[in-house]
VEXDREN-2710 file (C-alpha; in Angstrom, 1 decimal):
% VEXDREN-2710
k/r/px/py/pz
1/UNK/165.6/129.3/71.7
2/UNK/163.6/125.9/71.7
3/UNK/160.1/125.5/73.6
4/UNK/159.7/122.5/75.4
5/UNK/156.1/121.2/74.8
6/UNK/155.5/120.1/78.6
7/UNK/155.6/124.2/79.2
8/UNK/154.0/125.8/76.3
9/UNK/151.0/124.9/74.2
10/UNK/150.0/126.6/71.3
11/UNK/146.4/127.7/71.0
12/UNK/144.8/130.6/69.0
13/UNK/148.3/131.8/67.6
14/UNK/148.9/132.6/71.5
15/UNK/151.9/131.6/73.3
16/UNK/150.3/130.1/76.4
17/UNK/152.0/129.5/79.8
18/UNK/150.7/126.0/80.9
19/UNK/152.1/124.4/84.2
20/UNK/154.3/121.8/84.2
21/UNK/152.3/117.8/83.9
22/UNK/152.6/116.5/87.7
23/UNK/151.7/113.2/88.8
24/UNK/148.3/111.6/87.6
25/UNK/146.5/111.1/90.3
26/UNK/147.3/114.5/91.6
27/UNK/146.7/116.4/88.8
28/UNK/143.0/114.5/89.0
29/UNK/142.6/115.0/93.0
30/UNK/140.2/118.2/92.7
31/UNK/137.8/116.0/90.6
32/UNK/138.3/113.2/93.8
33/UNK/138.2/115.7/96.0
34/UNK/134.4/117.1/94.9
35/UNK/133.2/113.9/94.2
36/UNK/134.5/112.8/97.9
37/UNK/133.2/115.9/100.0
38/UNK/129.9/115.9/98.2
39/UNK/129.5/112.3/98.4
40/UNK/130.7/111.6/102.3
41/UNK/128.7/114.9/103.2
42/UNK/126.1/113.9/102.3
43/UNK/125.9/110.3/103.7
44/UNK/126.9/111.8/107.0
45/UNK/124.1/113.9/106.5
46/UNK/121.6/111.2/105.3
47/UNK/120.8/114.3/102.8
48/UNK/122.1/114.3/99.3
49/UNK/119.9/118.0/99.2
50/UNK/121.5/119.5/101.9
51/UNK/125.2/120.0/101.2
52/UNK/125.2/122.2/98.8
53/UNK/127.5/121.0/95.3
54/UNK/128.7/124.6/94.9
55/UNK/130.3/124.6/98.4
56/UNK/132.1/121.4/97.5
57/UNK/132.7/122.5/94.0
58/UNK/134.6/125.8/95.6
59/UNK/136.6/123.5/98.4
60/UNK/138.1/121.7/95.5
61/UNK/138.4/124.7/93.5
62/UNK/140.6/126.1/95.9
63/UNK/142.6/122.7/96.3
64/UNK/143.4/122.4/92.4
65/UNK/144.7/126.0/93.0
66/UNK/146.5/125.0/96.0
67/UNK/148.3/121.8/94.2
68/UNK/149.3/124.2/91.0
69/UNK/153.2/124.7/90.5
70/UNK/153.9/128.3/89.8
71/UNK/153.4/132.3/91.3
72/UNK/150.0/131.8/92.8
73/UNK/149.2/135.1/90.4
74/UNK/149.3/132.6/87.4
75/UNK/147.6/129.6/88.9
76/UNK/144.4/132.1/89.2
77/UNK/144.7/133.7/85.9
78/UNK/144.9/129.5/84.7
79/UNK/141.6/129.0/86.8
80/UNK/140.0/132.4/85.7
81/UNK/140.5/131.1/81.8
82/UNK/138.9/128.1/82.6
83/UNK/136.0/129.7/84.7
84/UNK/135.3/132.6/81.8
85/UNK/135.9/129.8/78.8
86/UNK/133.6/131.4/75.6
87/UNK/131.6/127.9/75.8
88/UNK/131.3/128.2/79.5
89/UNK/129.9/132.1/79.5
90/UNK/127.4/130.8/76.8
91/UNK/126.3/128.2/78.3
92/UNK/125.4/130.9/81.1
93/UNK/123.7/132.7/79.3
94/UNK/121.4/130.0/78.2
95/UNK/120.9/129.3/81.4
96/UNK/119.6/132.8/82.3
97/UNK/117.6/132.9/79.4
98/UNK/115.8/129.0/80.2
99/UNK/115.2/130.5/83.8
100/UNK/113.9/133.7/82.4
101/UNK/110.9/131.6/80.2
102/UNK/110.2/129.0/82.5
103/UNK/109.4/131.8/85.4
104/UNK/107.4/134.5/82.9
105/UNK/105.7/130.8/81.2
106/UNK/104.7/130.0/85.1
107/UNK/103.4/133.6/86.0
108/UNK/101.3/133.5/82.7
109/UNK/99.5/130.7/84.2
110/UNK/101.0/128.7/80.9
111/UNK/102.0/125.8/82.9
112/UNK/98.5/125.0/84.2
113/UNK/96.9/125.5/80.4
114/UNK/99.4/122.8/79.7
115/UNK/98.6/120.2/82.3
116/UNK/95.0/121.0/81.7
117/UNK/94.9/120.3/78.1
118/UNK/97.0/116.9/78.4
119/UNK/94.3/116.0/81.1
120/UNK/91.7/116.4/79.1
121/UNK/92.2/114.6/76.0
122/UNK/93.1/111.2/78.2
123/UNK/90.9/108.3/77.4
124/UNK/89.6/106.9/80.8
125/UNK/90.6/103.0/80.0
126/UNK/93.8/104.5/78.8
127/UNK/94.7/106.4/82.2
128/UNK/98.2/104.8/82.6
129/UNK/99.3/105.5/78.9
130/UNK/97.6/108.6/79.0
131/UNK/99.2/110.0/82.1
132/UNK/102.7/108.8/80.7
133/UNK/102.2/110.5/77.5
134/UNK/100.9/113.4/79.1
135/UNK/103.4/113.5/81.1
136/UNK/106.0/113.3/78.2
137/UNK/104.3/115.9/76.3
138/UNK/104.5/118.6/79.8
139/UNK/108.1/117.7/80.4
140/UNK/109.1/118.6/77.3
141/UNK/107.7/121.9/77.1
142/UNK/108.5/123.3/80.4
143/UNK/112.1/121.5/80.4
144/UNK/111.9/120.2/83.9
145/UNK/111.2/117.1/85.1
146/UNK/110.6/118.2/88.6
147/UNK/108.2/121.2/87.6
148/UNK/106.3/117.8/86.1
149/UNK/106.2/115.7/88.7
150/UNK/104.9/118.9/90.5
151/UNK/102.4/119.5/88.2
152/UNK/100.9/115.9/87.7
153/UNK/101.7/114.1/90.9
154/UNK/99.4/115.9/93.2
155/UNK/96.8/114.1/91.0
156/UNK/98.1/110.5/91.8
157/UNK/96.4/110.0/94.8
158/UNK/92.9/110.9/94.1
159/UNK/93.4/109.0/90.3
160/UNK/94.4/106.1/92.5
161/UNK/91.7/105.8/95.2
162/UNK/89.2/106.1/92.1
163/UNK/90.6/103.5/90.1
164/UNK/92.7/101.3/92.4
165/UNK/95.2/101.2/89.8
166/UNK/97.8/101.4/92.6
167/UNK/99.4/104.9/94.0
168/UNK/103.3/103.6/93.5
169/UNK/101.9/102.6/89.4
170/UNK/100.5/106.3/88.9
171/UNK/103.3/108.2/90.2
172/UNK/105.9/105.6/88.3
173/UNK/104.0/106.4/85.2
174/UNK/104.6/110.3/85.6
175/UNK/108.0/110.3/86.7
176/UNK/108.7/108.0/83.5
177/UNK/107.3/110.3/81.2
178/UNK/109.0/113.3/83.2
179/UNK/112.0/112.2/82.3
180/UNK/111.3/111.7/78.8
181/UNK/110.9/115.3/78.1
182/UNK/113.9/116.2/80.3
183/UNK/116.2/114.4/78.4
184/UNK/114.6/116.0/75.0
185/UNK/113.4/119.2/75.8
186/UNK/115.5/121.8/74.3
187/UNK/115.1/124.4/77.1
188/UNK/116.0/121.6/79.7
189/UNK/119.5/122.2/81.5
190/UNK/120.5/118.9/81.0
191/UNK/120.3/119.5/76.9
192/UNK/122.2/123.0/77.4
193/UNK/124.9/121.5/79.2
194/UNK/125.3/118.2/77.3
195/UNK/125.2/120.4/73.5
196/UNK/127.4/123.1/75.2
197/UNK/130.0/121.2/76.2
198/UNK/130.0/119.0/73.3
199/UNK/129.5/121.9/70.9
200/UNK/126.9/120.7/69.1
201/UNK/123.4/121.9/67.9
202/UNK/120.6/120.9/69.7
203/UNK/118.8/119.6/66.6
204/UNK/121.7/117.4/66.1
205/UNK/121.4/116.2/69.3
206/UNK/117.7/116.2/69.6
207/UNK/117.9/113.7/66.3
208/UNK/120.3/111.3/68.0
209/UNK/117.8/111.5/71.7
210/UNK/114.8/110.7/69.9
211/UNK/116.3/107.7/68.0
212/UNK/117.1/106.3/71.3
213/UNK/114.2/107.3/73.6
214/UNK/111.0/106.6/71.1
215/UNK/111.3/102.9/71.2
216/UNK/112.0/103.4/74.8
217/UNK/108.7/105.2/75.2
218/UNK/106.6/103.3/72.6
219/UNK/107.9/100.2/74.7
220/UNK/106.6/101.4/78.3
221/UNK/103.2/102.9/76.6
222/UNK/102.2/99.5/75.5
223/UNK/103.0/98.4/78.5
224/UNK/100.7/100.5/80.4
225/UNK/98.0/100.0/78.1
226/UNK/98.0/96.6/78.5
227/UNK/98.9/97.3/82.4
228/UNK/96.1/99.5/82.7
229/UNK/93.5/97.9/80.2
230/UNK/90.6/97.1/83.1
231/UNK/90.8/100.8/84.6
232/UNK/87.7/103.6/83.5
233/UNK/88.6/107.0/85.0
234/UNK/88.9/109.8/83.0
235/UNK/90.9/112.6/84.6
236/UNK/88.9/115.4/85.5
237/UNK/91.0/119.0/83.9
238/UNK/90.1/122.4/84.5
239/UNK/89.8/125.0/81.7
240/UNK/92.3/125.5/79.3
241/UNK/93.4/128.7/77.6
242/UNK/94.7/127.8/74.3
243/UNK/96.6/131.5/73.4
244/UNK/98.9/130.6/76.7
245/UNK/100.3/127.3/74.5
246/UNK/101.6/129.9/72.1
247/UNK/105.6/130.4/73.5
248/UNK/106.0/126.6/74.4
249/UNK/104.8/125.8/70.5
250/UNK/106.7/128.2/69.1
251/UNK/109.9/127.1/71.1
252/UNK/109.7/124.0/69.9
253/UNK/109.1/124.6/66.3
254/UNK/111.6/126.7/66.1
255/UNK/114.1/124.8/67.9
256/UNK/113.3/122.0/65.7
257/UNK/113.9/123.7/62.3
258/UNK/117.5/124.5/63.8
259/UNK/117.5/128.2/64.7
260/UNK/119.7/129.4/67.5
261/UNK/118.5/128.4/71.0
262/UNK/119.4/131.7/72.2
263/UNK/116.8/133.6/69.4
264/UNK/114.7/130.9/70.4
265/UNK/114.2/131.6/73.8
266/UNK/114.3/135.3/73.7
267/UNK/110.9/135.2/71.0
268/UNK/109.6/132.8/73.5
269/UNK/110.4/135.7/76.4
270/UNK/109.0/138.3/74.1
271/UNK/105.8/136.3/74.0
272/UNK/105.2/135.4/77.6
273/UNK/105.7/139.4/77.9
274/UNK/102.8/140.3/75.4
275/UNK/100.6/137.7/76.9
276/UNK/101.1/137.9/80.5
277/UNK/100.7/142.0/80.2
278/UNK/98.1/142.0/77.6
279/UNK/95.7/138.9/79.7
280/UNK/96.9/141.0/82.8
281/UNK/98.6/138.3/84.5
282/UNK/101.1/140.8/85.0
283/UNK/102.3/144.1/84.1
284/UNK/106.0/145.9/83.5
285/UNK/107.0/145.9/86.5
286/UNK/105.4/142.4/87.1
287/UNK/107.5/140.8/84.2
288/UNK/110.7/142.3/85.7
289/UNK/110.0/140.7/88.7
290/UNK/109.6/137.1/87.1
291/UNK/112.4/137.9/84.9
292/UNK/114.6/138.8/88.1
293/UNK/113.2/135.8/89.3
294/UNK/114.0/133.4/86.4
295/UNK/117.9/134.5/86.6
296/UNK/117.7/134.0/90.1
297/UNK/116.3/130.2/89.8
298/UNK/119.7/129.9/87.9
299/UNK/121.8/131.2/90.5
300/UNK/123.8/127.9/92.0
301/UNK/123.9/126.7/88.5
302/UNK/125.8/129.8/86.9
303/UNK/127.9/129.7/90.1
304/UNK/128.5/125.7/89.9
305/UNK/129.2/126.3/85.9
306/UNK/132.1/129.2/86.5
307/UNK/133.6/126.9/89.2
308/UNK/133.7/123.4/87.3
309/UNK/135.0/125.1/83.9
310/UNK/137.7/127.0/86.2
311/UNK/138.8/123.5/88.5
312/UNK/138.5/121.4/84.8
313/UNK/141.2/124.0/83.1
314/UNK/143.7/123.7/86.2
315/UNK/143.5/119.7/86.0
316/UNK/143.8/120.1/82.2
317/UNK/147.3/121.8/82.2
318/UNK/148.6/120.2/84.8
319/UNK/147.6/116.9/82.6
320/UNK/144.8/115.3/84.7
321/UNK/142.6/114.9/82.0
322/UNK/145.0/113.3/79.6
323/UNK/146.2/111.0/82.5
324/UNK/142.2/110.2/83.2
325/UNK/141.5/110.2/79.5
326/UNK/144.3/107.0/78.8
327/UNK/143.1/105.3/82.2
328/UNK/139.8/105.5/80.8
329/UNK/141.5/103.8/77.1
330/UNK/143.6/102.1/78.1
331/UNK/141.6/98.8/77.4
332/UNK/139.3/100.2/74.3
333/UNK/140.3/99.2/71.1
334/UNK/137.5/100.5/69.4
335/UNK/134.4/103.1/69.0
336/UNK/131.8/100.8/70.9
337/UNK/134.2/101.1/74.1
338/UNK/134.7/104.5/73.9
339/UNK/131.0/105.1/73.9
340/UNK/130.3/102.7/76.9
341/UNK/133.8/104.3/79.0
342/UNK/132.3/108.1/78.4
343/UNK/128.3/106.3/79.9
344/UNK/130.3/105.0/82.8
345/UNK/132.0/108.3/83.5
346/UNK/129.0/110.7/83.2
347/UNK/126.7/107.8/85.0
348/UNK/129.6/107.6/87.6
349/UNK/129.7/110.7/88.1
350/UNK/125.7/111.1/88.6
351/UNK/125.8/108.7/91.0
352/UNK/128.0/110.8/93.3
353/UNK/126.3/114.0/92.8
354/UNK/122.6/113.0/92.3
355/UNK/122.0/115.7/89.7
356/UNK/122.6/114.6/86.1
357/UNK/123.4/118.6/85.2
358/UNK/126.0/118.6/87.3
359/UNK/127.3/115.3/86.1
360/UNK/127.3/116.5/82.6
361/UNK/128.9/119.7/83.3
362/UNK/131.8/117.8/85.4
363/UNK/132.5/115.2/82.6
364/UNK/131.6/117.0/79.4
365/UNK/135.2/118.0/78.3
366/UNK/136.4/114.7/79.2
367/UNK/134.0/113.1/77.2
368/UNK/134.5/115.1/74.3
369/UNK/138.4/114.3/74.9
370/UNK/137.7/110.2/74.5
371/UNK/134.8/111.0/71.6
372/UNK/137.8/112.7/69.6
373/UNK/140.3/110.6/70.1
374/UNK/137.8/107.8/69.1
375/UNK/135.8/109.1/66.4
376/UNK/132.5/109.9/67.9
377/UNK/130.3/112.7/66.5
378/UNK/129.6/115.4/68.8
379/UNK/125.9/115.3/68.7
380/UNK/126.4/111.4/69.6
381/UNK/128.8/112.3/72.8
382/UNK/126.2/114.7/73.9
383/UNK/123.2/112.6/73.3
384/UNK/125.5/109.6/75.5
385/UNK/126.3/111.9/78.1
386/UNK/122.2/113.1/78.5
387/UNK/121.0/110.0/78.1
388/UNK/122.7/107.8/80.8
389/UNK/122.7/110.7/83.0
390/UNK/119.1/111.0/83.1
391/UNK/118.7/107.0/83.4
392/UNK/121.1/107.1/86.7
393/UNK/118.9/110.0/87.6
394/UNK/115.6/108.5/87.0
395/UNK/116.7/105.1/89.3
396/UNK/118.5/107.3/92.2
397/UNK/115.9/106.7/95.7
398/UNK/117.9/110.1/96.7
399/UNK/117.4/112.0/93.5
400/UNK/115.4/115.1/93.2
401/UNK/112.8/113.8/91.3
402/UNK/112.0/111.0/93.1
403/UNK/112.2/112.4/96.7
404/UNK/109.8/114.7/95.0
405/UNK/107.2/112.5/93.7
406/UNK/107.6/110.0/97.1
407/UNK/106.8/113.2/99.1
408/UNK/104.3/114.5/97.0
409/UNK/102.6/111.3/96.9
410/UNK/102.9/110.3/100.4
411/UNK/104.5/107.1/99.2
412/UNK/108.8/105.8/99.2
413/UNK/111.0/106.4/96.6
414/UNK/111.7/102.4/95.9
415/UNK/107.8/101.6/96.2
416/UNK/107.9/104.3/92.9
417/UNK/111.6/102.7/91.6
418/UNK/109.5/98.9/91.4
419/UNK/107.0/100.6/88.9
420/UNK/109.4/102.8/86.9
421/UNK/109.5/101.5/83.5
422/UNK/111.0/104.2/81.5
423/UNK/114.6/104.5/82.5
424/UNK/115.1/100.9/82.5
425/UNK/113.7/100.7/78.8
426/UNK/116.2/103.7/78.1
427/UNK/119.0/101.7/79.6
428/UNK/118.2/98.8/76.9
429/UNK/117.7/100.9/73.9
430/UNK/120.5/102.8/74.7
431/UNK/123.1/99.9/75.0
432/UNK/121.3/98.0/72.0
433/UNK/122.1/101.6/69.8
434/UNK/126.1/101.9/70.8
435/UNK/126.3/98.1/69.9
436/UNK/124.8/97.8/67.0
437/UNK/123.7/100.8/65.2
438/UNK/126.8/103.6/66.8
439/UNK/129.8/102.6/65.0
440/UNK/130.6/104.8/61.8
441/UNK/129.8/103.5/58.8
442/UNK/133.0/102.2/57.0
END
């Protein structure tokens, strides 16, 4: 008896049931349906923070179900596959693990040794520069940008009345180099999600960031140096306990010689434990509590991660993403177009969300569709989907980051938007590296 293909697909020397393709645009309406309830919600609420995109992730959850042809036992077991995908559960786990070091790194007091010892080794008529690169340097050891902006902007205001280099310049500066590290770090969420999905190593990918962002930095740095060439402050830090650097250094250098990010952030766990009890920051019972913590900072994540994975397998089989996939191509004739199509999507998709995690998590097997289809290394989708995601992110007045800093700072988001170099010197080097240097050699 003959198969037809529309019914069965054949994956992992499984027969697998797979619903029959339906119309385009409604196999694609969950993803319109999120985007639309997170989006209108929150303009009616003049609050992108305060819907929550797990409860609008769930409503068109339950709608992809709802559209599904099929017993209604089947269209759950299709969204359950999606939702418990191997790359999905380890990108969980990651997850649980980054939340885990972050919270024992903050309870160690590592966090302040940090910012302390960036602080101290700024040259006063260098403040601007200084605070960028410092700035840089924090973000990509902690693997948040807001824990950065939390860390460093509290100091804008007091740098600012001393130096009258200008509040809105200080905190642009920071923010910048927040960013920076966020789109590099290898503990950041934005890095898990982006290599995850892509299924790539974050080496690879780390190579492919840096090639892109370093001009970007070395750009904005002269920039400030020049900008801030008439100012004498030097930054006044507070002690700093070298032996609390220890996890963040050896995260890194491990992460950059390749080995497994999982290993890596366990050793880094192991040795917040040993120095948080043995300093007595903490003790057993202390570290459980920061690790319970850590996995609970995670929570809406994990839960937003289950639910995308599940709603992106229903629109898969019911041939959404292949229908979005050749709208996307239909016009591209070559790599360079591809490349740009998947920085519309994932920068599209930011846009409507205001979290570039989520973005990444919502687009990343459709990007990975057009970068196969097209002939784009992994590492490269992933570094593409990061990068313009975190550029959207770091221009977006209702983005975390920037209501952040603008609160923190006492100051508006597009006062700090005018003096935000950084993402707009991403935006050029990125472009300039698709068109000229992204195409495969021949």
């Amino acid at each position: 008896m003959s198969v037809t293909p529309e019914k069965y697909i054949f994956e992992e020397k499984k027969l697998e049931r797979r619903p029959r393709p339906m119309n385009g645009w409604l196999a694609l309406s969950p993803l319109l349906v999120f985007l639309g309830v997170y989006l209108v919600s929150s303009l009616l609420a003049h609050d992108f923070y305060k819907v929550p995109v797990s409860s609008a992730f769930l409503l068109a959850s339950i709608w992809s179900v709802a559209i599904t042809r099929g017993p209604i036992d089947e269209r759950i077991s299709t969204f359950s596959r999606g939702a418990g995908d191997k790359n999905v559960l380890l990108m969980i786990w990651i997850f649980v693990l980054a939340g885990v070091f972050a919270r024992t790194a903050k309870e160690t007091g590592a966090i302040d040794a940090i910012v302390n010892l960036t602080l101290a080794i700024v040259p006063g008529h260098l403040m601007l520069a200084g605070l960028f690169l410092a700035s840089c340097f924090i973000s990509m050891a902690i693997g948040t940008s807001v824990g950065t902006i939390v860390g460093l902007v509290p100091l804008a205001s007091g740098l600012a009345e001393e130096t009258g280099a200008g509040l809105a310049m200080i905190t642009g500066a920071i923010v910048g180099g927040a960013f920076f590290g966020d789109n590099l770090s290898f503990i950041s969420d934005t890095t898990i999600a982006a290599t995850k999905s892509q299924g790539c190593s974050m080496s690879d990918k780390f190579r492919a960031n840096f090639r892109i962002a370093l001009p970007a930095a070395l750009a904005v740095t002269v920039l400030y140096i020049l900008l801030g060439r008439n100012l004498d402050m030097t930054p006044e830090a507070g002690h700093i306990e070298f032996l609390l650097l220890i996890p963040y250094i050896t995260v890194m250098v491990l992460a950059i010689c390749g080995m497994n990010v999982t290993e890596v952030l366990c050793i880094g766990i192991a040795l917040n434990a040993i120095l948080g009890i043995s300093l007595g920051r903490f003790g057993w019972t202390g570290f459980l509590t920061a690790t319970g913590l850590g996995i609970a900072d995670m929570g809406d994540l994990i839960i937003v991660t289950m639910l995308a994975g599940g709603m992106l397998e229903v629109i898969r089989c019911n041939g959404g993403l292949d229908f979005l996939i050749d709208l996307l191509t239909r016009h591209i004739r070559g790599y360079r177009g591809a490349a740009f199509s998947i920085a519309g999507l994932v920068a599209f998709a930011n846009i409507c969300t205001a979290n570039n995690t989520i973005a990444i998590i919502t687009t990343g097997s459709i990007a990975k569709d057009i970068g196969t289809r097209f002939g784009i290394k992994a590492k490269k989708v992933a570094s593409i989907l990061d990068t313009f995601s975190c550029i959207i992110q770091g221009i977006l007045p209702y983005g975390a980051q920037l209501l952040m800093a603008s609160g923190l700072a006492g100051i508006s988001t597009f006062s700090i938007i005018g003096s935000l170099y950084y993402p707009l010197a991403l935006a050029v080097t990125a472009c300039l590296a698709i068109i000229f240097f992204g195409a495969p050699k021949k």
